[in-house]
matplotlib code that plots the C-alpha trace (Angstrom):
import matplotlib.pyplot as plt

x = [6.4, 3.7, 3.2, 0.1, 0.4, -3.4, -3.3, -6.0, -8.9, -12.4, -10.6, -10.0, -6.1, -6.6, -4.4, -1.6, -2.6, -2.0, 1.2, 2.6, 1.0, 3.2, 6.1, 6.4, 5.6, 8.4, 10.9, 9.4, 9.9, 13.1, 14.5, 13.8, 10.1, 7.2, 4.6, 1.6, -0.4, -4.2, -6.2, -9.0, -12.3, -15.8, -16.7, -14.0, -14.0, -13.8, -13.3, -10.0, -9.2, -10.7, -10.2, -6.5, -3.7, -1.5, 1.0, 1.5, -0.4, 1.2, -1.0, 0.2, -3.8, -3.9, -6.9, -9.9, -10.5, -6.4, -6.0, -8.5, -8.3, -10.5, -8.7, -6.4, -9.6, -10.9, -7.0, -7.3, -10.2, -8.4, -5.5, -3.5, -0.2, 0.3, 2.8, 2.4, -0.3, -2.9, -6.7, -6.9, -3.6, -4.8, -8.0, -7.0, -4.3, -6.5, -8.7, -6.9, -9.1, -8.3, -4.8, -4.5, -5.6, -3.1, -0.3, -1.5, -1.8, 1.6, 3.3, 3.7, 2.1, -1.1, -2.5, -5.6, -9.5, -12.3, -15.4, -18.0, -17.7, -18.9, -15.8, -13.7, -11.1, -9.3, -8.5, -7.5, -8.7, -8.6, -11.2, -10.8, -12.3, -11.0, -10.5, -9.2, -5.9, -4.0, -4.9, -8.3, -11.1, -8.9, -10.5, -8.7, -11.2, -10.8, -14.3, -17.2, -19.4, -16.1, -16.3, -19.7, -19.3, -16.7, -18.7, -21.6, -19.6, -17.8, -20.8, -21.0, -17.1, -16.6, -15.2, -12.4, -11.9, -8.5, -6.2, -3.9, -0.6, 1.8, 5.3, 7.4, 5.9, 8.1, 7.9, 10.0, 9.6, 10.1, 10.6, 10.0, 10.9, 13.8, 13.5, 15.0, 15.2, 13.4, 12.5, 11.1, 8.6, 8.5, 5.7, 5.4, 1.9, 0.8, -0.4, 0.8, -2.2, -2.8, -1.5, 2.0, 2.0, 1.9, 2.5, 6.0, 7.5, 4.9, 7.3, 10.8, 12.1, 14.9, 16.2, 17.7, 15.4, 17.8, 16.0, 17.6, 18.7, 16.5, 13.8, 14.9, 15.8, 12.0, 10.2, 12.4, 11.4, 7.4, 7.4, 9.5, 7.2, 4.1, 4.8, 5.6, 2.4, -0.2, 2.1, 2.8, 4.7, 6.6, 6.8, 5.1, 5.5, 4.3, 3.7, 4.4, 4.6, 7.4, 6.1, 8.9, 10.6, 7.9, 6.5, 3.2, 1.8, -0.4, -0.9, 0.7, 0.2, 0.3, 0.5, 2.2, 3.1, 5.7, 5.8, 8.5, 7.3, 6.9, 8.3, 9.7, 12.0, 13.8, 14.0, 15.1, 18.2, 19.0, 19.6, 21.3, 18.3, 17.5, 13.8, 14.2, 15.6, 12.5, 10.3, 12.2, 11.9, 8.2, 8.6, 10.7, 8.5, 5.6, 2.7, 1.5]
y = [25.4, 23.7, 20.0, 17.7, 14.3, 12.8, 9.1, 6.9, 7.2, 4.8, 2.0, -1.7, -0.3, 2.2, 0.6, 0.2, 4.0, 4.8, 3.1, 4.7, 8.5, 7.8, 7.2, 9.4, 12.4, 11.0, 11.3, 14.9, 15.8, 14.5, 16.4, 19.5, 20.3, 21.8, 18.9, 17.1, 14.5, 14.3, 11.3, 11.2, 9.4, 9.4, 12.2, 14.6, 13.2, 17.0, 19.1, 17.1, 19.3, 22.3, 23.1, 22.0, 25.0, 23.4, 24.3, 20.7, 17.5, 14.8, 11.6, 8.8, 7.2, 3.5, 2.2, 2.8, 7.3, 7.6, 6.3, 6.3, 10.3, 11.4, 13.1, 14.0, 15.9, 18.1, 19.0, 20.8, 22.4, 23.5, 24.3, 22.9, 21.0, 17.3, 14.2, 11.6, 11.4, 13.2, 12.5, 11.1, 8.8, 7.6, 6.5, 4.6, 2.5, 2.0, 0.1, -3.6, -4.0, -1.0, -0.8, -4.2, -2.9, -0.3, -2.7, -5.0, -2.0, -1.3, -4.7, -5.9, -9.6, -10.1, -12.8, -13.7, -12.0, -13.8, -11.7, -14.1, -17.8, -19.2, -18.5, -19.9, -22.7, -23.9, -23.9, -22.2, -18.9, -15.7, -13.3, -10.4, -6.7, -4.5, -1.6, -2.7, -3.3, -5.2, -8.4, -8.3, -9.9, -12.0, -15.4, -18.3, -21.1, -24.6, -24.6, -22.6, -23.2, -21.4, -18.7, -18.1, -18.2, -15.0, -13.1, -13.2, -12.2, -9.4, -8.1, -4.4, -4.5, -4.8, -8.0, -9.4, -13.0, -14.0, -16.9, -17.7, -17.6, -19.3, -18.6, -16.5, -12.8, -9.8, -6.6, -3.4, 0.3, 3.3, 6.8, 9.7, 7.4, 5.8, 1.8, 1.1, -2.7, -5.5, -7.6, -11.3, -11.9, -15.0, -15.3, -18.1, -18.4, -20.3, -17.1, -13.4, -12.6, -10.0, -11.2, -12.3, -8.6, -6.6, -8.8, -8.5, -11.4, -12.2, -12.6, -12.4, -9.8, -10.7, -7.6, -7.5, -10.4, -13.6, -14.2, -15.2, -11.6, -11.3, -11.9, -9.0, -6.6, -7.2, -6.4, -3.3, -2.5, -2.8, -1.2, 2.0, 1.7, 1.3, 4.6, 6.6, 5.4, 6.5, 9.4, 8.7, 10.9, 10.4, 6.9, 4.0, 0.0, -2.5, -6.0, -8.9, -13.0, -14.7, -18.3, -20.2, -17.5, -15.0, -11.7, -11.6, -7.6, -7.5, -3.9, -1.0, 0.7, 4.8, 5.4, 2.2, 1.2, 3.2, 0.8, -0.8, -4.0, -2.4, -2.7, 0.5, 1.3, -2.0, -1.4, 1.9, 0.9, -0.6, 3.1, 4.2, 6.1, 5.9, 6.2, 10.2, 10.1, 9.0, 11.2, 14.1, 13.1, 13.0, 16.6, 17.9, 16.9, 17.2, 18.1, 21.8]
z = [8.9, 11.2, 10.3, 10.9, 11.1, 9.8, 11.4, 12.6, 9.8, 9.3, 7.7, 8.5, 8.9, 11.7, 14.1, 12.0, 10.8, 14.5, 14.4, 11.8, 12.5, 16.1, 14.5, 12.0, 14.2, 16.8, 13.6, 12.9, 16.2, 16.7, 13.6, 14.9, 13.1, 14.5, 14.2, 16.3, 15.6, 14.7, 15.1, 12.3, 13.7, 12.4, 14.8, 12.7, 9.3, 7.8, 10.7, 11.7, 8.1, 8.6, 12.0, 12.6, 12.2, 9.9, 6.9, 5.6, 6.4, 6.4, 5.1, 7.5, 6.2, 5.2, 3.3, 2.6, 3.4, 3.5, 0.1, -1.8, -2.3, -1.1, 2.2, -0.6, -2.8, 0.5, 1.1, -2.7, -1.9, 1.3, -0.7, 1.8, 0.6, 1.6, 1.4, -1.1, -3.9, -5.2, -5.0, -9.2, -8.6, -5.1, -6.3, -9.1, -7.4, -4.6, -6.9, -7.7, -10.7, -12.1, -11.0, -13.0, -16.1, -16.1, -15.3, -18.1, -21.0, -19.4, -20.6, -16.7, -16.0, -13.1, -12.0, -14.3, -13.2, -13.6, -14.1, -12.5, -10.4, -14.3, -16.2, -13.5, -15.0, -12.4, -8.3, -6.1, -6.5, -4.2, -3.8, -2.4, -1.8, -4.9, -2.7, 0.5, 1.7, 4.7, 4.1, 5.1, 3.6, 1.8, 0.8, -0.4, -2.5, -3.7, -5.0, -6.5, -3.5, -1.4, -3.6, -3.5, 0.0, 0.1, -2.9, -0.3, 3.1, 0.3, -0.9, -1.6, -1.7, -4.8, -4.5, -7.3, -8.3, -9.5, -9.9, -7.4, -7.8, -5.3, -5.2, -3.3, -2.2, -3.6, -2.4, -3.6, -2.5, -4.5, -3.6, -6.0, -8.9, -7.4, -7.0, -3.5, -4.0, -3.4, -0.3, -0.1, 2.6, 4.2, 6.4, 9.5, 8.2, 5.2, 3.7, 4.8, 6.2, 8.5, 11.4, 9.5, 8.0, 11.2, 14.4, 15.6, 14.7, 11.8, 8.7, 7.8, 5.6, 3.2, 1.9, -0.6, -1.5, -1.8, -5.9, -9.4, -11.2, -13.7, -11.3, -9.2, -11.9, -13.2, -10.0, -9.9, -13.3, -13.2, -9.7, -11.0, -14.1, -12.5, -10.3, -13.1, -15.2, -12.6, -11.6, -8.4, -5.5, -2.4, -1.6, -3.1, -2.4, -5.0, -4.1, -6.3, -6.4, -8.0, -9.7, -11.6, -12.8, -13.6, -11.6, -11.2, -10.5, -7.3, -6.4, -5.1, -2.1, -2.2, 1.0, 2.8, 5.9, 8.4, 11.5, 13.1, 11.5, 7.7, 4.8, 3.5, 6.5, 5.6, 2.5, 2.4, 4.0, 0.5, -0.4, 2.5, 3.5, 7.4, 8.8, 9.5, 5.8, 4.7, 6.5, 5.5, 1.9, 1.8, 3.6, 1.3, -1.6, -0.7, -3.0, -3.6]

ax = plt.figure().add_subplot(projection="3d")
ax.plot(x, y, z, "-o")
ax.set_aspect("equal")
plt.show()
């Protein structure tokens, strides 16, 4: 079997796409599988697909075209299997607002949406692109005139308004239904922002995150849950705060991270699982 590793993309993630696309095909490679790397641009959008000899891609995509499904759509059409989620479940979950609404119907608590700057009750708030990931675009407001402000520099992004929740940021992977655990982030920021998520050095990981029980066992719960709602493959990572006892949903990420500095690797040693273990998995699974 002849692997492709899809890495790169259009996104505000691409270098961290890169990243990841290097070492997962350095895992591949050293287990023994045929694989090689391709390094999606706007010049090969489609033909990067089409034109690539390949018996499984794997989807090392963040953001925006690697996971919203629509890579994950033209690979159907191609009939051409691939790691992770497919093209309904990655679209959804890449939409926060939506994703949200799932996670509420499910029982799980989110932070509170407001649907316009008028119905806004109280400070701070964070707006924030609805489908973007990483961090970016992330705006943190004391005022209406602040979130004005961000809805204009957002605009045509779909930007969502929301209450902001300050506590302690959870974390917890899960892979193929399995909860791996949960890891606390402590960024040397005041936020994680994008520099704390991928710098070296950006944030310490606590794993397993250092939180009262009941706390832990819920974040487990909802993540699990909200994988198995959307119906969800391979590995997922759902992103949480922890405010005076209470787990607040974020989002969840379809296709996260596989960096030195991520999250996932770390905490799949809560399992036992290695970084080749990981990267196996998703072979071994992947979606037909």
């Amino acid at each position: 079997m002849r692997i492709a590793v899809f890495m790169g993309g259009i996104s505000s993630e691409r270098e961290v796409s890169l990243r990841s696309g290097a070492a997962i095909l350095e895992s591949l490679k050293n287990q023994g599988y045929d694989a090689y790397g391709v390094d999606v641009t706007e010049d090969n959008l489609i033909t990067a697909f089409t034109e690539n000899e390949y018996d499984l891609a794997y989807i090392a995509l963040h953001g925006g075209y690697g996971e919203n499904g629509t890579f994950q759509g033209l690979l159907d059409m191609l009939n051409k299997p691939y790691t992770g989620s497919g093209a309904m479940e990655s679209a959804i979950t890449m939409d926060k607002a939506y994703t949200k609404a799932v996670a509420k119907m499910a029982g799980i608590k989110v932070a509170k949406t407001y649907n316009s700057v008028e119905e806004i009750d109280g400070f701070p708030v964070v707006v924030k692109p609805s489908r973007d990931g990483s961090s970016v675009g992330i705006y943190f407001c004391n005022n209406k005139e602040e979130v004005y402000n961000a809805l204009k520099e957002l605009e045509g992004k779909r930007p969502l308004i929301e209450e902001m929740i300050q506590g302690d940021e959870l974390t917890v992977g899960v892979l193929n239904g399995e909860g791996l655990g949960v890891l606390r982030i402590i960024p040397k920021n005041e936020f994680y922002d994008y520099e704390s998520k991928y710098a070296a050095g950006g944030s310490v990981h606590e794993y397993p995150a250092k939180i009262e029980k009941s706390a832990y066992d819920k974040a487990m719960e909802n993540a699990v849950k909200i994988h198995n709602i959307v119906g969800l493959k391979g590995i997922s990572r759902s992103d949480f705060m922890l405010k005076d006892g209470e787990v607040y949903f974020l989002e969840v990420n379809t296709c996260p991270g596989m960096t030195k500095t991520s999250l996932i690797p770390d905490l799949g040693t809560l399992k036992g699982y290695t970084f080749d273990d990981l990267v196996r998995i998703m072979v071994d699974t992947f979606r037909r």
